[in-house]
N, C-alpha and C positions, 0 to 999 in steps of 0.2 A: 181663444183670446190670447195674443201675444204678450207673454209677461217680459219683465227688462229690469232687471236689479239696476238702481239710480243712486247717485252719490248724494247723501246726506249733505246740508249745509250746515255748520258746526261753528261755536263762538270758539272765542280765543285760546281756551282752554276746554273746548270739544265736549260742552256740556248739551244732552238730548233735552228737548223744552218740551213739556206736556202740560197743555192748559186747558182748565175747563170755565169756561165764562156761562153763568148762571143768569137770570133773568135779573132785570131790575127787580129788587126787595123794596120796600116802604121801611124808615126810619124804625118803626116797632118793631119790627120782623128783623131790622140787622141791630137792634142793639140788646140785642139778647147775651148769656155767658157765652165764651166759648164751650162748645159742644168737645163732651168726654169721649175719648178714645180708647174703647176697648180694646186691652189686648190680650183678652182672656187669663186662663191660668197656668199657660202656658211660659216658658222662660224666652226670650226673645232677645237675639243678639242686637244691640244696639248700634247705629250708623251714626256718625260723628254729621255734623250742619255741613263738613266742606262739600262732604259729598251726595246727600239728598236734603231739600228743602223743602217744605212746607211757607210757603210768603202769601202771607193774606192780604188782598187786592181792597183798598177802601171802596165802599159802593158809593155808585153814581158814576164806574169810571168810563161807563158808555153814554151818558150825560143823561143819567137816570133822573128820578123825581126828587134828587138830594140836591142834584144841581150840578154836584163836584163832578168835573169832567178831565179829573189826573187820569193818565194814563197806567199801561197795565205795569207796575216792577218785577221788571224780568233778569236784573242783572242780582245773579246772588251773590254777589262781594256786597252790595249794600246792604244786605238782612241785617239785622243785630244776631251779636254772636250769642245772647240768650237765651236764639231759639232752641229748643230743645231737645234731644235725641229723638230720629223716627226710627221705626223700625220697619224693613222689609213687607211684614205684615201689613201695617197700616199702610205701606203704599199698595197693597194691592186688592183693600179695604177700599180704599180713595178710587181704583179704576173701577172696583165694581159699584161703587157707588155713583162714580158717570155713566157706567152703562142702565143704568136703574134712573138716570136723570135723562136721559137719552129717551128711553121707554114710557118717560111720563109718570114716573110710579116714585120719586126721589122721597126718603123718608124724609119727618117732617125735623125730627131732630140737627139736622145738618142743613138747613135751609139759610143760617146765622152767615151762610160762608159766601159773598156773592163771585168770587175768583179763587182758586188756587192753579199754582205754577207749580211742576215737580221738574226740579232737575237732576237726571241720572247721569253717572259719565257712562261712556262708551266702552268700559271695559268687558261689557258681552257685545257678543256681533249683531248690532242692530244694521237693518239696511232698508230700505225705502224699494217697492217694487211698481213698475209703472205699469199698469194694463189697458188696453185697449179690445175694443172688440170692433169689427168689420165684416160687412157684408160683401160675401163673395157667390159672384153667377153662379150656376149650375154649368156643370160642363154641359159642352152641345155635341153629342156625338156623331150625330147627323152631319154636322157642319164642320167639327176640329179632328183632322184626321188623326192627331196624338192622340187622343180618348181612346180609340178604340187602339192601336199599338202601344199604350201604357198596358192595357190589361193582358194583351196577346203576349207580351214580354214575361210579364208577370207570370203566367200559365205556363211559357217555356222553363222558365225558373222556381221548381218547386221551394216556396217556404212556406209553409203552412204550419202552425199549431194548434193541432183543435185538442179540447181541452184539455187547457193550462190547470196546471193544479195551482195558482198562484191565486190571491189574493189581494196581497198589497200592490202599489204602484210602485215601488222602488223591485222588488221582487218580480213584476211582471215585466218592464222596462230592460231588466236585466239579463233575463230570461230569453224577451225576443230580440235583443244586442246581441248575446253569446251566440244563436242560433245564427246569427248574421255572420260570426265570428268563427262560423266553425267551417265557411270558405276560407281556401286559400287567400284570394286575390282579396279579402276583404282584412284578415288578419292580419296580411303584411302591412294593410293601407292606414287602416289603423286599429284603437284598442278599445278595451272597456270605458275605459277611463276619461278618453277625449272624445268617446259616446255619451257617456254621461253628462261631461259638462257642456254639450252642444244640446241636452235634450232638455237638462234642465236650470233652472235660473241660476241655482248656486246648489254649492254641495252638501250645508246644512240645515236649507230649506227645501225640499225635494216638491219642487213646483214647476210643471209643463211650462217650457218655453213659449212655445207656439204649438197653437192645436186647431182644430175643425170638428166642429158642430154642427150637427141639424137642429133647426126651428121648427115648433108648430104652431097655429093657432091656438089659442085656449080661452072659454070665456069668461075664466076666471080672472086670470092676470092679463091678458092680449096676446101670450106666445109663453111655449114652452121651452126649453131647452131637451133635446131629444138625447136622454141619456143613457142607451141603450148601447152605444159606440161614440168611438170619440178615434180620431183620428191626431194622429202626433206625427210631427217635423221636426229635423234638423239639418242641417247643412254643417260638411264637414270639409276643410279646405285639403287634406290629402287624400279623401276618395275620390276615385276617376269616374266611377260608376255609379247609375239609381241603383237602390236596393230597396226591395216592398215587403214589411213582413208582419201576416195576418193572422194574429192571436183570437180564439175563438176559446175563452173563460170558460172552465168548469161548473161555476157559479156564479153567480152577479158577484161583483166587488164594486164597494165605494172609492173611489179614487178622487175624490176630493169634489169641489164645490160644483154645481152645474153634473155630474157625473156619479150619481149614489148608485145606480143598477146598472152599471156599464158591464158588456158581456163580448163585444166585441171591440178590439184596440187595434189599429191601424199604423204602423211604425214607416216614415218613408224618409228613407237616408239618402241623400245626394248633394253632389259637389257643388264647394260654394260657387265656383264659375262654370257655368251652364249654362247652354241657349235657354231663351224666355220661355218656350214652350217644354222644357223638359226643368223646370225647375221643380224643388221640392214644394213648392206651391202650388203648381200648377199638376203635377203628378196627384198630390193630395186632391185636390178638388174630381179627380177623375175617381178614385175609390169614396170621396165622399158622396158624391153622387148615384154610384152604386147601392150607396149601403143607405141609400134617406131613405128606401121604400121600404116599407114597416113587414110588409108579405116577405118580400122578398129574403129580409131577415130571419123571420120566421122560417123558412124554406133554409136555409144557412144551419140553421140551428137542429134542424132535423139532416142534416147530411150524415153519411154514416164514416164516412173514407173522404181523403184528399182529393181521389177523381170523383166524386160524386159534388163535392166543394167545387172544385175546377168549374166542371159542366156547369151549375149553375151561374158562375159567373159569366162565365162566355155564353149562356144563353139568354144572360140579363144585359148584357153589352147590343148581343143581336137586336133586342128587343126594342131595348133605346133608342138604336141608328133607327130604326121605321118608326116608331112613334115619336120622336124629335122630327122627324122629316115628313111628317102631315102636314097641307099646308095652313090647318086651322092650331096646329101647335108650333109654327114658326113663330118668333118674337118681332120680324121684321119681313115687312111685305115690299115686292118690288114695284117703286116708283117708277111711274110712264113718263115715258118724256114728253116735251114736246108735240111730238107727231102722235103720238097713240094718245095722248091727250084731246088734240085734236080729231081724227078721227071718232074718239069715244061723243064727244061733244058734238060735232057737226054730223055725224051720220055720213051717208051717201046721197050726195045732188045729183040732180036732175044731168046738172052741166056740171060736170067738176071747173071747168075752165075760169079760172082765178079764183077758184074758191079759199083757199090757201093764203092768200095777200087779203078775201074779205073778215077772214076769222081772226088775222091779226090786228088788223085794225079796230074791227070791235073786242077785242081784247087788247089792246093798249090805247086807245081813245078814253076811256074812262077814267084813265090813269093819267092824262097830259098834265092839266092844272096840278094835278099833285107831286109832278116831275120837279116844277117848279117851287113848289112849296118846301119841298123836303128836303132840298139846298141850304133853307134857312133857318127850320124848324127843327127842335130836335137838342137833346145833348149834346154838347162837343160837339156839335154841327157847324157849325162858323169856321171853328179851327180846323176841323178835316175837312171842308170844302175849299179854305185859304191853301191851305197847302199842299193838298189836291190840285190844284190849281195849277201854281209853281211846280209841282212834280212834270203834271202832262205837259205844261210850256218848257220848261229844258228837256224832258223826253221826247220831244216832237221838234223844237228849234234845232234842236244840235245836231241829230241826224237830218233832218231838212238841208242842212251847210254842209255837210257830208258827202250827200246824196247829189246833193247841187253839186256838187265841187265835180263828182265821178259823172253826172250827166254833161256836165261843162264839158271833160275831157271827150266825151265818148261823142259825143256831136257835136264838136265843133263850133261850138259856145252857141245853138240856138236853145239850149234848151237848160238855163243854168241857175243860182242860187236864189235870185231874184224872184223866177217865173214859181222855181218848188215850192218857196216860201207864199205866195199868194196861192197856188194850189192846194196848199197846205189848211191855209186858213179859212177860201174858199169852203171848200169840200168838208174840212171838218166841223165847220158850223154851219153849215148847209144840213149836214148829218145830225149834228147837236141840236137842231130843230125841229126837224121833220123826221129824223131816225125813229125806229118803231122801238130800240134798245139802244137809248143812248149811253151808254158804261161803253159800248164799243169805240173804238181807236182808229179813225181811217188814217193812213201815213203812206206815203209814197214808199218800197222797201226795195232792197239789193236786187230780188228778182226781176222787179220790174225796171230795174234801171236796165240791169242784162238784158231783159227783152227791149227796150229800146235800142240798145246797141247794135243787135241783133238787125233790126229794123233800118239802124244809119249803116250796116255795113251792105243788107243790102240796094240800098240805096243806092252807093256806093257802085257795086258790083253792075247794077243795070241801068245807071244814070240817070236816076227817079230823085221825084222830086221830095225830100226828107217830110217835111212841113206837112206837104196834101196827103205823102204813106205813112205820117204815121196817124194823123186826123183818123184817113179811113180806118187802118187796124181798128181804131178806138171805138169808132162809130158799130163797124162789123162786132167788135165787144158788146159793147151794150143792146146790141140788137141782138145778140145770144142770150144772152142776161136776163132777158126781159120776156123773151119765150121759154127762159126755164122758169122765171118768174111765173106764169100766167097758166105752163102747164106742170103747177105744181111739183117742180123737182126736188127742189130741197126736202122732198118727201125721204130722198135715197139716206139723208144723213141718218136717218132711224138705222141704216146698217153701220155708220161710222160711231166703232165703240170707241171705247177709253184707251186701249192702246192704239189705235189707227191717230186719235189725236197726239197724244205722249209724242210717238215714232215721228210726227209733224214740228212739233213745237219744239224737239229737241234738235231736231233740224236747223231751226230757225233762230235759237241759241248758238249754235255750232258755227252758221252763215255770220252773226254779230263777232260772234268772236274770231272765226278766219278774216274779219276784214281787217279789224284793229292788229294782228298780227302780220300782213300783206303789208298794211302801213307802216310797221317796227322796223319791216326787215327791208322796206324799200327804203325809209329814211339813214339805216344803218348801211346797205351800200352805198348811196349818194353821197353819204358823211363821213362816214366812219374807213370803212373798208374800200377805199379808194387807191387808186397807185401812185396819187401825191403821196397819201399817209403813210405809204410805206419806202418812200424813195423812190420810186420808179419817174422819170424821167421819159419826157417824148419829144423828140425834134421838133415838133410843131412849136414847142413852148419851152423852148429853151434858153430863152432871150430873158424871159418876164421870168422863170424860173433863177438864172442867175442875179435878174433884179431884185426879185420881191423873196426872202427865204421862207420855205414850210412851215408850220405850228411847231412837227418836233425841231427843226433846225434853233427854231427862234425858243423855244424853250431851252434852249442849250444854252443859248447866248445871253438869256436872262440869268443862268444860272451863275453865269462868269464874271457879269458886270454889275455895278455899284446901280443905286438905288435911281437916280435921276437915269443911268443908261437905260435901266430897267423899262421904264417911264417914257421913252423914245420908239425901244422897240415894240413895246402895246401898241403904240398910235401909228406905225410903222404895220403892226401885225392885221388893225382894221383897216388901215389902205389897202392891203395885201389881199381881205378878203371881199373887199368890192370890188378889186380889180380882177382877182381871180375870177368872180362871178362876170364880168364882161365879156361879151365872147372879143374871140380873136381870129383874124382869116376865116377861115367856113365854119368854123364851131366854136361851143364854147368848153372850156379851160376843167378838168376835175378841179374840186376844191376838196380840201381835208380840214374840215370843222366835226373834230369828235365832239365836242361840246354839245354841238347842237344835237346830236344822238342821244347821250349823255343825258341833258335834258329832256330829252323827248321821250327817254322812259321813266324818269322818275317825274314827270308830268302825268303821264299817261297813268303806272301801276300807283300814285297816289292819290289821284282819284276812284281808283277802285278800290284803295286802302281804306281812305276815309269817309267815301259811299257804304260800303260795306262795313264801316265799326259804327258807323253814325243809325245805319239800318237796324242792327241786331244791337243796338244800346240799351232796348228793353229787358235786354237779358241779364246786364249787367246789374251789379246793385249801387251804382253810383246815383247820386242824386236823388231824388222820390219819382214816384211812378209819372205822377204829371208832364216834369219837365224830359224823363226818359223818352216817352212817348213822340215828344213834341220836335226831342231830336232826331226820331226816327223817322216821324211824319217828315223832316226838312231837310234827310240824307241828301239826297239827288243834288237839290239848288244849292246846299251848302259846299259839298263838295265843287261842285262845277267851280261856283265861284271865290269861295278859297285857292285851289290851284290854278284858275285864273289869274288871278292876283301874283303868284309865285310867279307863272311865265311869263306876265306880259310886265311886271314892275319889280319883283326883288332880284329876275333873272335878265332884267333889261339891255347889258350890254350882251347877251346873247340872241344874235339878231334872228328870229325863225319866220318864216315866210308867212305871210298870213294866206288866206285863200283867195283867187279870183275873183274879181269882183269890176263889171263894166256895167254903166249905166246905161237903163233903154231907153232910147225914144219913145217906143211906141209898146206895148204892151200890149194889147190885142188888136193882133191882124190875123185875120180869117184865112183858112190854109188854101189853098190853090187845087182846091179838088178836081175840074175841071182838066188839070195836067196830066191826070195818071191816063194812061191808058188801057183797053178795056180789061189787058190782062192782069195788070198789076191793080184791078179793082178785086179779082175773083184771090190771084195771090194774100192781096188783102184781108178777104174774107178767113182764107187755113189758117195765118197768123192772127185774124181776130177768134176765130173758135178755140184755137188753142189757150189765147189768151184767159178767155173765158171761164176755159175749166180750170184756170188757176186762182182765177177772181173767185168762181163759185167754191171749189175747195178750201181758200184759205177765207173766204168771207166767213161761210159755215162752219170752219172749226174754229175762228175764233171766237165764232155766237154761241158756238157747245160749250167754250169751254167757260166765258163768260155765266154762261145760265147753267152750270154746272150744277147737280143737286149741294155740295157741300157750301157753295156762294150762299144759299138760303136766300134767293132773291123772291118774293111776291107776287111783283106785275105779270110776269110770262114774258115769253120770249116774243118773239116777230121773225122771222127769218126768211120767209117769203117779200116783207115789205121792207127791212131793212137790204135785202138783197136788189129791189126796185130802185130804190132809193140811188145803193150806189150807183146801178146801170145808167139812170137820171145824172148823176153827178158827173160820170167819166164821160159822157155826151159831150154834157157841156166844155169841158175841161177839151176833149181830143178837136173841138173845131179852132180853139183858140193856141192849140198845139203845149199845152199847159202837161206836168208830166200826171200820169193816173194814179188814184188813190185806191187800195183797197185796206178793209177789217187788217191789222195789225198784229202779230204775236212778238213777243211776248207783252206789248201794251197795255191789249185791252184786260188782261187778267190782271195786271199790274194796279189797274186802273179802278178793279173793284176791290182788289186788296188794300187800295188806297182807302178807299172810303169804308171800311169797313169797323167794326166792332171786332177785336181776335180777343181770343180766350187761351189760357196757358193749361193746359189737361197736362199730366205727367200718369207715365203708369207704367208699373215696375223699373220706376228707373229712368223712364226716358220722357222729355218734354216736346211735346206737339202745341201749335196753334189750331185751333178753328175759327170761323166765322159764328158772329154772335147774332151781327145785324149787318145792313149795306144801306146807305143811302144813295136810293137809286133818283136817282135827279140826271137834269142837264145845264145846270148853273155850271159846273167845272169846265164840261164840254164848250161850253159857250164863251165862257169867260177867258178860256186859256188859248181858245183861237181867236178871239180879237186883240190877244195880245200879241200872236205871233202876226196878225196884220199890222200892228202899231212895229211891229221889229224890222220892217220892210224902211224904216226912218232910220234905222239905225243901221244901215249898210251905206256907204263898208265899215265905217265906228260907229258905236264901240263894238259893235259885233267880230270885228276881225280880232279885239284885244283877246277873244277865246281862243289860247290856242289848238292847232290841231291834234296832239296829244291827248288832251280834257277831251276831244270827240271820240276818240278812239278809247279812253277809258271810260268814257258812258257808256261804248259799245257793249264794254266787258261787264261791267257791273249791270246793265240791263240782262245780258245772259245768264250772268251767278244768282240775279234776284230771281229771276224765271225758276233755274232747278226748285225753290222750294217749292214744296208739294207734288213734284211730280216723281210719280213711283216709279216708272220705268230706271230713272235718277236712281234713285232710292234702290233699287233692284241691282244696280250694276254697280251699288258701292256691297252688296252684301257679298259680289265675287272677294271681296278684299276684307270683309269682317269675321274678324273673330265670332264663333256662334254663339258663345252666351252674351253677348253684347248685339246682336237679333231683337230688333224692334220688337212688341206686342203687337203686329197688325195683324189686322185679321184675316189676310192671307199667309202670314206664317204660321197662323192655327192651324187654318183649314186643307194648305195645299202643302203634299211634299217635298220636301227642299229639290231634290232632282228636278222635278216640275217646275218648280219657281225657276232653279236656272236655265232649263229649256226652254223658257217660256220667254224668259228674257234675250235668249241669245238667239230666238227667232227673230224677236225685233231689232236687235241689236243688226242683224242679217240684212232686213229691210231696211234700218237707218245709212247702212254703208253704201247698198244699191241708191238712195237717194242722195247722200255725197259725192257718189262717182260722178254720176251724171250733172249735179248742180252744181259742184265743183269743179266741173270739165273745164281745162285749157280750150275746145272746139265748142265755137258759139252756136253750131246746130244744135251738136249735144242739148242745150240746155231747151230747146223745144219741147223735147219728149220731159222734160222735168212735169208738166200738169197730166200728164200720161199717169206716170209712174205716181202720185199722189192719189188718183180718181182710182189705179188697180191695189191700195193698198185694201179696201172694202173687202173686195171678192175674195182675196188672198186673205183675211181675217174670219170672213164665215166658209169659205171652200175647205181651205189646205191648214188651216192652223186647227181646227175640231177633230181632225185623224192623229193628231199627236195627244190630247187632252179628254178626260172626261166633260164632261157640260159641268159638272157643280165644281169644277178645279177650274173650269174657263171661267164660271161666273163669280168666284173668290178672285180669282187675278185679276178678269179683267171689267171687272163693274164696281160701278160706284158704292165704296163703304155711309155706314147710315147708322 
């Protein structure tokens, strides 16, 4: 139990209060004489009133059966000075006569008293000590590879004392410090002295700091204290190094409360900053462990010599690792996923052929009406569905105007802001109804806009008609999709672990945030870094150039002239910048508007500012938890549209482009399929298969990652018929040349963390979130895409008053919310962490640090192979990108199990529980 000397609260003049409040009395019983005070026949120094009191309390002052309900008088400046000399004695006559009132037993003579107050001063060192007691695991030796390298350390490093001729705790404490003391490297480090007062509470109460104890049952009381051994800690801030040292008593000695026959004492010294796994608490739990089993002590006790000691430890270590690692004494059994779920439950058909899409559906059919239900029903279900809501409508509008904008350019405005925006809504309510897992996110994304590209350039290239190539690719998609569907593919994701998704998703983070930086730096040459801004001059425009002078020129001239001149050349300076935007002869003019850069990044990083403070505001202790929460729930929309507001109205004379926007006539015309001819039907076909495998890769990890064991979702997954679904949806969408949707990252995880119950666990030190509960509904889904259909009213206002900036900072802040919880993340900040500041996860129990970072800079390996290629300048390049996804599998269970044991792969790379 960890003791903690605590400051005393103290009145004005630092008088100790000891009261003892007695039962209600009945009138006869208090109005009796005062009760005589022996003080035998002894001579007795007398103590003056200033400094001990006796104040007697009128009864009834708990609103007893007198009535009178004054309160207790505790201040003794108000006694009368009459009261009469006590003496030392009768104070401590007075405590044993509460411990005797305490016990039930109070004599009957002194019953007259129903309060007395003693006030002592302070001039002995009184001090108040806070204890606590905590239950701590067993170490798992099986599982935490330190366990067994605490003790092997140990055994290199002979300290041993078997029988101590010591008795007392201060004397035995002593005893195994000096032996500690009688290295070098420990002596320098430190001393007797600042062992002492790290080991114990204070120096004139000799009481264990912090200790470790075994428990047993008992039927007497419900549990024992096992005082046989006790184990002791301290942390020392100039030792560099553990040090373990194992006193084995000559005799039982009592060493204080909980410990009367203690025969073996446990010393373990280590620095206060140290990795989580090598702390003095976690070292201790490893010889406590050791030493609970009662034989085994026994066997200790009969050792004759230090190596015969030794041996049995390292044979009681062996013992442990195989009997911890039974699998009827593991504490935690491995969860099936999905597919071996499946599997377990449906057997072997006759026909497998769609077996797979019929199990989903009688597993989430059951569940529809209550999709609906559980939108409404529920704690704090209203509010996290409202703003749920609003989250996925600006996480899905804003990149929509984005995406439109980049398909606008890439083809030639058939395929733009408009068309995304009603694909958008289409498909994802489409999905929001019929979807087998609707928490999932369909969104047109970067990838797919590239493979459109891809598609208009060769278009392009063999004078095909854009409209009918890319209908077919879509068509050739979904007719892949749908034979994976039917012959059970999605079966393969049972090989797609937790880092094959990690190594995906971080991907997809990386993609969000290389665009909003492509946009920083292409605005910042257009604006900023131009060769007006710098003086550079071109014949072409050296007419308009001597007409209309630069930003810096004209900031010059403002500097020089009076207030109204000032006032000329502003209005001088906005002609200047519409006219400069005019072209002239065959081109148009550089213009040098730093401003608008300028703006365009304190646009952009302040929306990731205050996304990002408004997200983690639960953290903070401002306001009460409610309205924390409620901030956090409305990061996204608030931010958007706060800095909205900044760029399109406090920054209003600063003029920034909004995005393209031309109205259709006609919105669905049927593509021209008819025109391909036969080759560019089968071409068609390799770009739809390819397709495919990007649909089926990123559909299925982002339905793993969704139904992730730690989401804690209910219903089960679908993945065969959510997979259907899309194939259905991008049909439709590729005849009307609409751009294709697939499963989203980081979204759909976005999307359950939205709705979610999190919980704040802290341990040793550091605070994690979990999932408590999720409301799995499709109210959000539903609700948030008929809003982005109502948004198709609102082009080109007020949707263009978003600046571009605000898009490009949702990119970011979409990326930085994703890292949380993903360990690979996690893994590649601990190349940069200090080691005692090392999470408690439980793969830094289990796996050795070496391991952890080779394990990380394997994937780390495959993440940059997947940037080369998805990041490629060359538009083939990005073909092979569903290649390179579909072989991260094979390269996970092939070639990454020759570098790792299986119980270090299934610590890193499996789901904790």
């Amino acid at each position: 139990m960890p003791l903690q000397r605590v400051k005393m609260k103290m009145r004005p003049k630092k008088r100790v209060r000891f009261a003892i409040d007695l039962d209600d009395m009945s009138d006869a019983e208090t109005s009796g004489d005062d009760p005589t005070w022996h003080s035998g026949n002894h001579e007795e120094e007398a103590v003056g009133p200033e400094d001990v009191q006796l104040l007697e309390v009128p009864n009834g002052s708990h609103g007893g059966p007198s009535g009178n309900s004054s309160s207790l008088l505790t201040s003794s400046e108000s006694s009368s000075p009459s009261t009469p000399p006590v003496t030392w004695r009768d104070v401590c006559e007075l405590i044993s006569l509460f411990s005797l009132y305490t016990a039930g037993s109070f004599p009957t003579p002194y019953r007259d008293y129903s309060s007395f107050i003693l006030s002592l001063t302070d001039e002995d060192d009184f001090a108040l000590l806070h204890g606590r007691f905590e239950k701590v695991p067993l170490k798992d030796f099986h599982a935490e590879i330190r366990a067994f390298k605490d003790v092997e350390d140990f055994l290199s490093r002979t300290l041993l004392m078997l029988d101590l001729q010591k008795t007392g705790l201060t004397q035995i404490i002593e005893a195994m410090v000096q032996k500690l003391l009688e290295k070098k490297e420990v002596s320098a480090q430190t001393s007797l002295e600042e062992a002492r007062h790290a080991i114990f509470t204070q120096d004139s109460v000799h009481t264990l700091s912090k200790t470790i104890q075994g428990t047993m049952t008992s039927e007497v009381s419900g549990f024992d204290f096992d005082q046989n051994w006790i184990c002791v800690m301290c942390d020392i801030p100039t030792v560099t190094k553990r040090h373990v040292v194992i006193a084995r008593l000559h005799s039982p000695a009592n060493l204080g409360s909980n410990s009367h026959e203690v025969q073996f004492v446990i010393l373990v010294m280590a620095p206060v900053r140290e990795k989580s796994t090598k702390s003095s608490l976690e070292t201790a739990r490893t010889f406590a462990t050791l030493f609970l089993d009662i034989d085994f002590r026994h066997q200790l006790l009969l050792a004759e010599s230090e190596y015969e000691f030794k041996q049995l430890l390292h044979t009681r270590t062996k013992l442990l690792i195989e009997e911890q690692g039974l699998p009827e004494n593991r504490k935690s059994h491995l969860v099936l996923s999905a597919f071996e779920q499946e599997e377990q439950e449906g057997g072997k058909a006759r026909c497998p052929l769609g077996q797979g899409l019929i199990r989903d559906l009688k597993r989430r059919l059951p569940h529809y009406v209550s999709d609906f239900r559980d939108g409404f029903v529920g704690n704090k279900t209203i509010h996290k569905v409202t703003s749920t809501t609003f989250f996925l409508y600006f996480a899905c509008v804003l990149p929509n105007i984005a995406f439109g904008m980049l398909n606008d350019n890439n083809t030639a405005g058939v395929i733009d802001v408009q068309k995304v925006l009603f694909s958008q809504c289409v498909g994802g309510l489409l999905f929001a109804v019929f979807g087998g897992q609707p928490l999932i996110v369909l969104l047109t994304t970067a990838p797919l806009a590239l493979y459109t590209k891809i598609i208009y350039s060769i278009c392009e290239d063999f004078d095909l008609n854009f409209n009918a190539m890319f209908a077919c690719t879509g068509l050739w998609n979904a007719f892949f999709l749908l034979i994976f569907v039917f012959f059970n593919t999605s079966k393969l994701m049972k090989y797609s672990s937790r880092s094959t998704e990690e190594v995906f998703s971080l991907f997809i983070t990386f993609a969000f945030s290389a665009d909003a930086i492509k946009d920083t730096i292409k605005d910042f040459n257009k604006n900023y870094n131009t060769d007006v801004c710098h003086g550079v001059t071109h014949s072409n425009s050296t007419n308009q150039n001597a007409s209309f002078p630069t930003n810096s020129s004209l900031t010059t001239v403002s500097a020089m002239t009076t207030a109204s001149t000032v006032t000329t050349v502003s209005m001088v300076n906005v002609t200047n910048s519409s006219m400069l935007a005019a072209p002239s002869g065959g081109g148009g003019i550089e213009e040098c508007l730093r401003e608008n850069s300028i703006l365009f990044l304190l646009l952009m990083l302040g929306t990731v500012w205050l996304g990002i403070t408004l997200f983690n505001f639960t953290k903070t202790p401002f306001l009460n938890a409610g309205k924390r929460e409620m901030l956090a729930d409305y990061a996204l929309p608030v931010a958007v549209l706060v800095m909205s507001f900044f760029g399109s109205y406090v920054f209003r004379e600063v003029h920034m482009k909004p995005f393209k926007y031309k109205a259709r006539e006609q919105m669905f015309e049927l593509a021209p399929l008819h025109l391909l001819p036969v080759g560019a039907v089968f071409a068609a076909a390799g770009l739809g298969f390819s397709l495919s495998l990007l649909f089926f890769m990123d559909q299925n990890i982002s339905s793993a990652l969704v139904n992730a064991p730690s989401n804690k979702l209910k219903k089960g997954a679908a993945y065969h018929w959510d997979l259907f679904v899309v194939a259905v949806i991008n049909a439709f969408l590729s005849i009307f040349t609409m751009p294709w949707v697939h499963a989203a990252l980081p979204h759909s995880p976005l999307h359950v963390r939205a709705l979610a119950d999190l919980e704040d666990r802290v341990d040793q030190g550091h605070v994690h979130q979990i999932v408590v509960h999720v409301r799995e509904t499709r109210v959000t889904g539903i609700i948030s895409h008929v809003m982005i259909g109502l948004s198709m009213l609102m082009l080109p206002y007020p949707l263009a008053y978003i600046p571009r900036p605000v898009l490009d900072g949702l990119f970011i802040y979409v990326a930085i919310t994703a890292l949380y919880g993903n360990q690979l993340f996690d893994r590649i900040l601990l190349f940069f962490t200090e080691q005692s500041a090392y999470p408690p996860n439980h793969y830094i129990r289990r796996v050795p640090q070496r391991k952890i970072h080779l394990f990380t800079t394997l994937q780390l390996i495959q993440l940059v192979v997947l940037c080369v290629f998805g990041f490629s300048p060359i538009p083939y390049m990005k073909m092979v990108f569903p290649v390179l996804i579909m072989l991260l599998m094979p390269i996970r269970h092939k070639i990454i199990p020759n570098f790792f044991e299986p119980k270090y792969l299934k610590a890193l790379d499996g789901h904790a529980h």
